[in-house]
N, C-alpha and C positions, 0 to 999 in steps of 0.2 A: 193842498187841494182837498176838497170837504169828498171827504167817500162815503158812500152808499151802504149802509152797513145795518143788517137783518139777523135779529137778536130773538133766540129762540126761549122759551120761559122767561116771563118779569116776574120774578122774585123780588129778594132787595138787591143781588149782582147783579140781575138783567136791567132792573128800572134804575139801579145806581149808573151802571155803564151807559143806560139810554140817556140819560140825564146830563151827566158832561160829557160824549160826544153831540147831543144835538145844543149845548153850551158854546161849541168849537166848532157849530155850524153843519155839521154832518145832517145828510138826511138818515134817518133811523124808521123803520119797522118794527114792533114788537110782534112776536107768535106767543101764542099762551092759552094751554090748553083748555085752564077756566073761563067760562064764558062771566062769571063773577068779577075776576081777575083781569081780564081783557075790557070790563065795562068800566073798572077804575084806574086804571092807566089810560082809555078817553076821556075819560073825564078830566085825568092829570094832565092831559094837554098831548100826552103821546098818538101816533100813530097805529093803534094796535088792533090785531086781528085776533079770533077762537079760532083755533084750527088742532088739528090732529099732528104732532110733529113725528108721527111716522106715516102720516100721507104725505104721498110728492107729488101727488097731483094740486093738492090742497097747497103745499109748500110754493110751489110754481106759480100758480096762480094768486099767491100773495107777492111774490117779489123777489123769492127767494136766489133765484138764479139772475136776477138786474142788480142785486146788487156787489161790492166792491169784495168787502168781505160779510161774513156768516159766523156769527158769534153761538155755541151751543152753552146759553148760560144755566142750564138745569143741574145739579149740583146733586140736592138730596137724594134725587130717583135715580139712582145709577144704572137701573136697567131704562128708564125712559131715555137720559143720556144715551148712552148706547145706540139705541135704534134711533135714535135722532143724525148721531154721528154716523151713522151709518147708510139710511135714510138719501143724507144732505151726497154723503162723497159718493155715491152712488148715481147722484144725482150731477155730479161734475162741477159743485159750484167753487165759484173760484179762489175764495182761499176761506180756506175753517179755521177757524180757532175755537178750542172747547175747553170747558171749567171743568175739576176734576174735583173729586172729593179729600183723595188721597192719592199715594206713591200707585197702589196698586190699578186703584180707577184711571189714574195718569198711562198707565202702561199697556190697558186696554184700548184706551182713546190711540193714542199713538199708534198701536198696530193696525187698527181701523183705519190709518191714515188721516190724522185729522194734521193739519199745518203746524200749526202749534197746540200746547196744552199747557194752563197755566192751572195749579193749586195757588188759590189766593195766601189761605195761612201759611205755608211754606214759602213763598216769593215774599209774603212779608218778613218772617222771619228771617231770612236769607240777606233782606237789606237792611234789617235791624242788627245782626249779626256785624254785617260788615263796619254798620256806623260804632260799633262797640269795640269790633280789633281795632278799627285807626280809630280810635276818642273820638270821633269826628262828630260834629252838632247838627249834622245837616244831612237829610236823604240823601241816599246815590241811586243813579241805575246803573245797573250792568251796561256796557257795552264790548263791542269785538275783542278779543285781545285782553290784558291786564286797563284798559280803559275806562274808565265811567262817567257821568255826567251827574255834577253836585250845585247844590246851594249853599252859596257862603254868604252868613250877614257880614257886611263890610262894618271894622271897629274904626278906632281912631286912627291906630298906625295909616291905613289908606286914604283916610278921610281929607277933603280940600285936595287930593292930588289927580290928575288927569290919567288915563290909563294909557296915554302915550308915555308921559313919565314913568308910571310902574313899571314899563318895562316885559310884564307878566310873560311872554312866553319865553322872552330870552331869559328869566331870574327862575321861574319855578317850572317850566314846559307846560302850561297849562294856556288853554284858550277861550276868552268871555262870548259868549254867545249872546246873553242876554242879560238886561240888567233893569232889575222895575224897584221904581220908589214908590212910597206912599205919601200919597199928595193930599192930606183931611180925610174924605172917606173914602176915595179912590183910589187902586191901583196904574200907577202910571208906567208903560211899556217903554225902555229907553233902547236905541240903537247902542251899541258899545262902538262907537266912534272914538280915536285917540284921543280927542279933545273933550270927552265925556270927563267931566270932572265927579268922581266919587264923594257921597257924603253917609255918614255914619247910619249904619239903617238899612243901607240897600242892600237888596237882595241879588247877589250875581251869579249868573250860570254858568257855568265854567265846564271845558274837558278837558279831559289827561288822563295817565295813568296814577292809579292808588296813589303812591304813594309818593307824586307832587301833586296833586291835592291836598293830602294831611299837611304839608307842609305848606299849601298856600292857603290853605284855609286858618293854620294855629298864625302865621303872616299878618294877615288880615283881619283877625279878630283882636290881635294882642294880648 
């Protein structure tokens, strides 16, 4: 479902994040205190308004409480952060999430009550980290539990075989969710049907826990 989602400072977080959610269809908002800065994200094609992000009258009146979620992408100004995050949950919107600079700006957001708080450099770091204890060649995300969600290029060992043959949940406990080739210049989106036959190249998305992943993954690549 494309959700509605009002993104405070376009920076390069704000306009990168506006950029591939309205990619995936989302309807997006930018607020952005420069009216300089708000002239050239319409002109890039976004939705964007000048506004005060410690006015809620201002905020409301742009959108802020229609939509899904409420992104506080201001970063460097940790006091303009701040009263933005404070500002929006004041305001009851329905779910925040805020960019933080550091541990410590993370820890302020949080007590403000923001939904979530993400430090970019540290969450990268954090999945870099991981693809380097398991050797692993491909992102993960986190999920619940010892869980996550990876990419594995498919090598030769899988290649010509159907994913009913592999087998894959009963041999490594892992589960294909998605699975895209490249078709000349295109990305091509494959259901992971049993009779999906794998060829060398493809990119599959897969879950489980750590550690049958690394094992499906080193599998799979040969």
């Amino acid at each position: 479902m494309a959700k509605r989602t009002f993104i405070v400072g376009g920076g390069r977080f704000g306009s990168s994040l506006a950029t591939r959610l309205s990619e995936l269809g989302c309807e997006v908002v930018v607020a952005e205190s420069s009216a300089h800065r708000a002239q050239e994200l319409a002109e890039d094609g976004f939705r964007a308004v000048e506004l005060d992000c410690e006015d809620a009258d201002a905020l409301r009146a742009a959108g802020a409480l229609d939509a899904d979620v409420v992104v506080v992408a201001v970063g460097e100004n940790m006091k303009g952060s701040v009263l933005a995050t404070l500002t929006l949950k004041e305001m009851k919107v329905k779910r925040l999430i805020c960019r933080a600079m550091d541990e410590r700006h993370a820890a302020v957001l949080t007590r403000l009550g923001a939904d979530e708080v993400i430090v970019p450099g540290r969450d990268m770091a954090y999945r870099l980290a991981e693809r380097i204890r398991s050797d692993s060649y491909s992102m993960r995300m986190p999920l619940p539990g010892d869980y996550q969600l990876g990419e594995t290029i498919i090598g030769p060992p899988f290649s010509d075989r159907t994913l009913g043959e592999l087998h894959l949940p009963a041999k490594y406990k892992v589960n294909v969710v998605l699975v895209s080739r490249r078709c000349g210049e295109e990305q091509q989106v494959l259901e992971p049907a049993p009779s999906l036959k794998l060829e060398v190249g493809d990119t599959v998305m897969v879950v489980g826990q750590s550690d049958r992943l690394d094992a499906f993954e080193k599998a799979a690549r040969g």
